[in-house]
LUMSENU-240111 format. One record per residue: chain; residue number from 0; residue in one letter; x, y, z of N, C-alpha, C, O in turn. Coordinates in steps of 0.2 Angstrom, whole numbers, plus 5000, padded with zeros to 4 digits. Example, Ala and Ser with C-alpha at 12.3 -4.5 7.8 and 13.67 -1.06 7.14 Angstrom:
BEGIN
A, 0, a, 5066, 4972, 5039, 5062, 4978, 5039, 5066, 4984, 5039, 5071, 4983, 5042
A, 1, s, 5064, 4989, 5035, 5068, 4995, 5036, 5064, 5000, 5039, 5067, 5006, 5040
//
This chain:
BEGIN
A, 0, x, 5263, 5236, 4934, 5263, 5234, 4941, 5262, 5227, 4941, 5259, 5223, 4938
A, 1, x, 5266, 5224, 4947, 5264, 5218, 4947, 5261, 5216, 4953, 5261, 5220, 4957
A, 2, x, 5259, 5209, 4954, 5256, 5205, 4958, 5257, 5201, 4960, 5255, 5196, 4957
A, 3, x, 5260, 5199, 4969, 5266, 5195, 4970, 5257, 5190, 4975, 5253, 5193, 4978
A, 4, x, 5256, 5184, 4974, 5251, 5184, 4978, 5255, 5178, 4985, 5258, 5173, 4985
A, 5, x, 5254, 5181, 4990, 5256, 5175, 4996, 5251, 5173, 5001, 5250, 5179, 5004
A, 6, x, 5247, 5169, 5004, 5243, 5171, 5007, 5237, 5171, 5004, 5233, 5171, 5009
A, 7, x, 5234, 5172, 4998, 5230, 5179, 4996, 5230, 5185, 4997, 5225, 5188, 4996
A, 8, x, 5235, 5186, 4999, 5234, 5193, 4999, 5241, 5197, 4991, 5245, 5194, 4988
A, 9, x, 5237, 5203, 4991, 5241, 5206, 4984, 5244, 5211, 4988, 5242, 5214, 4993
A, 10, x, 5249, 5212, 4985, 5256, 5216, 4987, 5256, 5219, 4980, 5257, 5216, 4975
A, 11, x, 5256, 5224, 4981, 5255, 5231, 4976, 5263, 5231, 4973, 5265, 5235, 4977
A, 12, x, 5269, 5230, 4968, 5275, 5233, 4967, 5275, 5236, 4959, 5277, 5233, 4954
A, 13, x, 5274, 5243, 4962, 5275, 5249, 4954, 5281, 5248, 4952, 5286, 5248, 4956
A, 14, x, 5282, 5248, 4945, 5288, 5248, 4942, 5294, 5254, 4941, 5300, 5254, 4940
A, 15, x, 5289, 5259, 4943, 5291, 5265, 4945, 5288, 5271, 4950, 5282, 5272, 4950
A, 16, x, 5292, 5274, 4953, 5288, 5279, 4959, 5280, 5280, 4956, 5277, 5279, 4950
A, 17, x, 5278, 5283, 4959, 5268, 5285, 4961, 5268, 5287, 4965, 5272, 5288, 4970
A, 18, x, 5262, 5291, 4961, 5258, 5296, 4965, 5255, 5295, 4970, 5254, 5289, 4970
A, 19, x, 5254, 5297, 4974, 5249, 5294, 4981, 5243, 5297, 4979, 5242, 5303, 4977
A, 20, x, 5240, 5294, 4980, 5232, 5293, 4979, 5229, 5298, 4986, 5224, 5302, 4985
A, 21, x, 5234, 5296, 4993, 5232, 5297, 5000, 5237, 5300, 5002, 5243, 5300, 5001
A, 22, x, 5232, 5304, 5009, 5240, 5301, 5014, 5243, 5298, 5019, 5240, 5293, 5021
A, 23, x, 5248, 5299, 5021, 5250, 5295, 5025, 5254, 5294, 5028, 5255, 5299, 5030
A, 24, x, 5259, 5288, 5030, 5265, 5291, 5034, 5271, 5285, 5033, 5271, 5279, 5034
A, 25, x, 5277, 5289, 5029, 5283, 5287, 5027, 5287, 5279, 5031, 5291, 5281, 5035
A, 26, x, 5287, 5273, 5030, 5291, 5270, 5036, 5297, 5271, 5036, 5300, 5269, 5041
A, 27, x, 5301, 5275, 5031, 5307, 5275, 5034, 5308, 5280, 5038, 5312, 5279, 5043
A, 28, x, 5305, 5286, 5038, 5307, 5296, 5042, 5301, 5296, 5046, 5301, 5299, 5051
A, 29, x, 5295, 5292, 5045, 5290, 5294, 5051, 5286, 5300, 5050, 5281, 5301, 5054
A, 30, x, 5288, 5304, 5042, 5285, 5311, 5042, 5279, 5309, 5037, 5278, 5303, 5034
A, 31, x, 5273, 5315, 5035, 5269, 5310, 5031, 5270, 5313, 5025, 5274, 5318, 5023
A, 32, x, 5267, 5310, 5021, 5266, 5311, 5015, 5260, 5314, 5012, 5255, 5313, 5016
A, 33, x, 5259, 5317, 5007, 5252, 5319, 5005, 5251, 5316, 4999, 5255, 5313, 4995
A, 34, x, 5243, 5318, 4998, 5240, 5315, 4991, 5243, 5319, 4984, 5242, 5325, 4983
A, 35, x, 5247, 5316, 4981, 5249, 5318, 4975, 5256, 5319, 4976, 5259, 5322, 4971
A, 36, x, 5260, 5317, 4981, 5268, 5316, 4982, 5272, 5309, 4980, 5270, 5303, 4981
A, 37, x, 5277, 5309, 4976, 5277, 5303, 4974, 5281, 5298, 4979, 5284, 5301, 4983
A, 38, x, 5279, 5290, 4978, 5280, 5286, 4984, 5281, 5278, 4980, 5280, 5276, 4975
A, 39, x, 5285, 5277, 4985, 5288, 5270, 4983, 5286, 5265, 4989, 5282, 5267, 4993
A, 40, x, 5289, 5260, 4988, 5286, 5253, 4989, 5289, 5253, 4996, 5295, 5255, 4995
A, 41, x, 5288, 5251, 5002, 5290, 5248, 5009, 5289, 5240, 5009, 5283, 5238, 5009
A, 42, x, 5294, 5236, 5010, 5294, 5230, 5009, 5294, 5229, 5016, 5300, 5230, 5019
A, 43, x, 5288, 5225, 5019, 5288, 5221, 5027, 5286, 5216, 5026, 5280, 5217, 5025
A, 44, x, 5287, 5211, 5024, 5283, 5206, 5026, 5280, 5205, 5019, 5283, 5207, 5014
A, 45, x, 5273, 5203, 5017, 5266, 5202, 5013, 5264, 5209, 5015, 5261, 5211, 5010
A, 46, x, 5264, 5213, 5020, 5261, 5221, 5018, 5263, 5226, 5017, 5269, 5228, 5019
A, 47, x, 5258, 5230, 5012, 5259, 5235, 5008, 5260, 5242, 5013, 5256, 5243, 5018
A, 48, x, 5266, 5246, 5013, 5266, 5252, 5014, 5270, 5253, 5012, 5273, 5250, 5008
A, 49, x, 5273, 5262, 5014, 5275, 5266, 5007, 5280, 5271, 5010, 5278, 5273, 5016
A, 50, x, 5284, 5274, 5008, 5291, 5277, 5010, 5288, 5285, 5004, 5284, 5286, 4999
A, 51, x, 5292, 5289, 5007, 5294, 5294, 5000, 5300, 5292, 4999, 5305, 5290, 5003
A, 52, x, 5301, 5292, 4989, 5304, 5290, 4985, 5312, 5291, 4986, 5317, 5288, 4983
A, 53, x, 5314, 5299, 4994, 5318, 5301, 4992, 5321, 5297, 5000, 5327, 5299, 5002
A, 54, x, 5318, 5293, 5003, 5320, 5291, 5009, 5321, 5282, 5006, 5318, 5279, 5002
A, 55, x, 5327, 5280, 5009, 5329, 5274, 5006, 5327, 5267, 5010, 5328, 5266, 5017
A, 56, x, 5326, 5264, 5007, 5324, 5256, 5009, 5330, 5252, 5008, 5327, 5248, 5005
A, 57, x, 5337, 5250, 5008, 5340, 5249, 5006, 5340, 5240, 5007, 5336, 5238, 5012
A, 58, x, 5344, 5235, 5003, 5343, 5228, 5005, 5350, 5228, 5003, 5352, 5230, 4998
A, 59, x, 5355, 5224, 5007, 5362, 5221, 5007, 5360, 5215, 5005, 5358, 5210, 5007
A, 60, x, 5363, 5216, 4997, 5362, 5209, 4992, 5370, 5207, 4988, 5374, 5212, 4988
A, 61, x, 5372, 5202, 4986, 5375, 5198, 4983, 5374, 5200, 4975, 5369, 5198, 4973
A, 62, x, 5377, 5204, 4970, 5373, 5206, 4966, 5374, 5200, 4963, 5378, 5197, 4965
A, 63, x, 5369, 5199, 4956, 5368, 5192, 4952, 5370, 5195, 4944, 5371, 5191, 4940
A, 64, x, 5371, 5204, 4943, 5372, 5207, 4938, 5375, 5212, 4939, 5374, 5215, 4945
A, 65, x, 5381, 5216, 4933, 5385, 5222, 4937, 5381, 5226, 4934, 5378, 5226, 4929
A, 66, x, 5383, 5231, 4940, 5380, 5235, 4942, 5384, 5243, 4942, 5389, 5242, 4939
A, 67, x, 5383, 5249, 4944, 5387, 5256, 4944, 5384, 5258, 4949, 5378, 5258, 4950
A, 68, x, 5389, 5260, 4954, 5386, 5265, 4960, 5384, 5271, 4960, 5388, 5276, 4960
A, 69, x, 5377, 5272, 4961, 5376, 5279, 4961, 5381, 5284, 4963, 5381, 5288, 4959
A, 70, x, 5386, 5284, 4968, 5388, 5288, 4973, 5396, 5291, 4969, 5398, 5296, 4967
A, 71, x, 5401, 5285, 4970, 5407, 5285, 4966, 5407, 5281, 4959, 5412, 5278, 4959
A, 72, x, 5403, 5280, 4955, 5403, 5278, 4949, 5405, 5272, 4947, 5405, 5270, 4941
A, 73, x, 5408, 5268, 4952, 5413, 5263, 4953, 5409, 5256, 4950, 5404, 5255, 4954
A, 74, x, 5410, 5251, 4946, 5405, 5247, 4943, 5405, 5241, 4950, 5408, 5243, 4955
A, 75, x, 5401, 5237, 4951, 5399, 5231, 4956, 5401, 5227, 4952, 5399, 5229, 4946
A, 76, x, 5404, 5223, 4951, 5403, 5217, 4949, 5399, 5211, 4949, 5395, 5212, 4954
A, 77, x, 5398, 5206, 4946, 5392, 5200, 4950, 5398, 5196, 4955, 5404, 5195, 4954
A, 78, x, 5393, 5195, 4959, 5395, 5193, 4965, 5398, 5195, 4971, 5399, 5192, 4977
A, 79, x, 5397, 5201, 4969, 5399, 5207, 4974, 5395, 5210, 4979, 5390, 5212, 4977
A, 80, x, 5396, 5211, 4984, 5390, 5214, 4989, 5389, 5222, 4991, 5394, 5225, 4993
A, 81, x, 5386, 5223, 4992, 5384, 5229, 4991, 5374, 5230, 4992, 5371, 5225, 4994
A, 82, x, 5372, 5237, 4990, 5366, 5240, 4992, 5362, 5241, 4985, 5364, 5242, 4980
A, 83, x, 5355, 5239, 4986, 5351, 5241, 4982, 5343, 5244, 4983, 5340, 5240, 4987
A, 84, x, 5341, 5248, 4980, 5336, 5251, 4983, 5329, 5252, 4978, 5330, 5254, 4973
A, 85, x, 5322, 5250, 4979, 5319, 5249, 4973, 5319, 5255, 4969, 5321, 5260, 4973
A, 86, x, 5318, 5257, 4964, 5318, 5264, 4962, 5324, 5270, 4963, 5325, 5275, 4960
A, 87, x, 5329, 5267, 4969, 5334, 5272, 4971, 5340, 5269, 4969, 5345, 5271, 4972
A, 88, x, 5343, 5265, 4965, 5348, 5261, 4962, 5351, 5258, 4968, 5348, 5257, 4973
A, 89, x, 5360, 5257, 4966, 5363, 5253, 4969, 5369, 5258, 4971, 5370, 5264, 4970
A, 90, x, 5373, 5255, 4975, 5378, 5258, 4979, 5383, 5252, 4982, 5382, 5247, 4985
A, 91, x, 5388, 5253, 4980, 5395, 5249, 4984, 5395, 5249, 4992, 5393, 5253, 4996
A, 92, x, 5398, 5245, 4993, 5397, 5244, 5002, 5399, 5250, 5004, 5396, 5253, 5008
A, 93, x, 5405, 5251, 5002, 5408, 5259, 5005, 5402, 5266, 5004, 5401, 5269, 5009
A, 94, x, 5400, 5267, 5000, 5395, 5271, 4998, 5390, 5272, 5003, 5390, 5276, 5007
A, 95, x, 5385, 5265, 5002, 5380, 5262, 5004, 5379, 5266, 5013, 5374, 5269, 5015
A, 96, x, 5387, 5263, 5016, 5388, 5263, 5022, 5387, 5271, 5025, 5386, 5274, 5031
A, 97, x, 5389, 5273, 5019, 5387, 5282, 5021, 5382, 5288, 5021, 5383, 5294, 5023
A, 98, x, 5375, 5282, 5018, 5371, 5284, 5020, 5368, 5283, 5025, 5363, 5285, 5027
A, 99, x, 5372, 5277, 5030, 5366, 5278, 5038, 5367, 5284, 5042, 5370, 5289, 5040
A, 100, x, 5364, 5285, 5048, 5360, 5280, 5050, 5353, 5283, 5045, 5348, 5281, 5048
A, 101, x, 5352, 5286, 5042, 5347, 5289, 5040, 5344, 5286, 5034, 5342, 5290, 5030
A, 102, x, 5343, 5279, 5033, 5341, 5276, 5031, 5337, 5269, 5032, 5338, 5269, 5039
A, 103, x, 5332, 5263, 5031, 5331, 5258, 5035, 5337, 5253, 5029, 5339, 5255, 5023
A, 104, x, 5337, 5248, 5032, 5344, 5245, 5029, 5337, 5235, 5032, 5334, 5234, 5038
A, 105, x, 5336, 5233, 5027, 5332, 5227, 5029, 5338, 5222, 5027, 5342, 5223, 5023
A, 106, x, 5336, 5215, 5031, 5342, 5210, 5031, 5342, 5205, 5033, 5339, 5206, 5038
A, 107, x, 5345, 5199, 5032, 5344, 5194, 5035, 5349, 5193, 5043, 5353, 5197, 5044
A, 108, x, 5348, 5189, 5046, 5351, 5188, 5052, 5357, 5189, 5054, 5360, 5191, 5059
A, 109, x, 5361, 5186, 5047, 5367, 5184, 5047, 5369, 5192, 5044, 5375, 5195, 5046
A, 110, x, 5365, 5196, 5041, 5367, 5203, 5039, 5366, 5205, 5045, 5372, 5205, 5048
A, 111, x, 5363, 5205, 5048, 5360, 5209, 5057, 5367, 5211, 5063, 5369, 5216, 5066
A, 112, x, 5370, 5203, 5061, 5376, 5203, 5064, 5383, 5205, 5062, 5388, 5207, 5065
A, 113, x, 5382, 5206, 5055, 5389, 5210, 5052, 5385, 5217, 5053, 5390, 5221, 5055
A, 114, x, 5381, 5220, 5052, 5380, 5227, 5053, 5383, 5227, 5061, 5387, 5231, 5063
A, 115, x, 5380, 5224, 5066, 5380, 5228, 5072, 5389, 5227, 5071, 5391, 5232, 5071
A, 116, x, 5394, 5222, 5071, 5401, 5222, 5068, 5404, 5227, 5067, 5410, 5229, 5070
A, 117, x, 5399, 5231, 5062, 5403, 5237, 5058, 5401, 5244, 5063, 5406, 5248, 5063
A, 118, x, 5396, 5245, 5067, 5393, 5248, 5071, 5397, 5249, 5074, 5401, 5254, 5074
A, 119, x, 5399, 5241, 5080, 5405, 5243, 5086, 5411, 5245, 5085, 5414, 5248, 5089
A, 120, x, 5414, 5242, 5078, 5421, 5246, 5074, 5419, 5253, 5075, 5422, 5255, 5080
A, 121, x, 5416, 5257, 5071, 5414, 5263, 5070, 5416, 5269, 5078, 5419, 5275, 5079
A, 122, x, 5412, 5263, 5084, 5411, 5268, 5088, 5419, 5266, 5092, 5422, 5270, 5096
A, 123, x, 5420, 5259, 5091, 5428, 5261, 5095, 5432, 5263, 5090, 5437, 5263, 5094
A, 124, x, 5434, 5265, 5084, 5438, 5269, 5080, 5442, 5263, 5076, 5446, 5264, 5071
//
């Protein structure tokens, strides 16, 4: 486990899924979780909360190393943009885009604005 410190405050990041100690309630589905369900990391900010491992956190990145899509096996390239999820791999944009909306998708601004892009495509055809 590591320890990113910002603030002082310590940000918990398991290197792999955990058990819940507690329970509590998932930020991606809003359903809760119980003590001894396994649980991954929810990245806000500097605070700790926690998703179930089978709901995705997804971050739209530039990758820096290639990569294989979970979904269609298809390699990423470096440089290439696409999804990645702590604990749930990686996915090509095409893939990626087919798990919404049932996923949280976090991003920078300029991401904010190509997602909603793809949104308005989607609903005028």
């Amino acid at each position: 486990m590591n320890k990113n410190h910002k603030n002082d405050i310590d940000r918990i990041i398991p290197e792999s899924p955990m058990y819940s100690r507690f329970e509590g309630t998932c930020k991606v589905c809003g359903k809760p979780y119980y003590k001894g369900e396994q649980i991954s990391p929810f990245f806000d900010y500097n605070l700790n909360h926690w998703r179930h491992t089978s709901c995705y956190q997804l971050f739209y990145i530039l990758f820096q190393f290639e990569s294989q899509c979970r979904d269609c096996d298809e390699e990423i390239e470096v440089f290439e943009r696409g999804y990645w999820s702590k604990h749930n791999g990686t996915w090509c944009v095409t893939c990626g885009e087919k798990l919404f909306p049932k996923t949280v998708v976090s991003q920078s601004r300029y991401q904010y604005e190509y997602f909603k892009d793809i949104e308005r495509i989607r609903k005028n055809g």
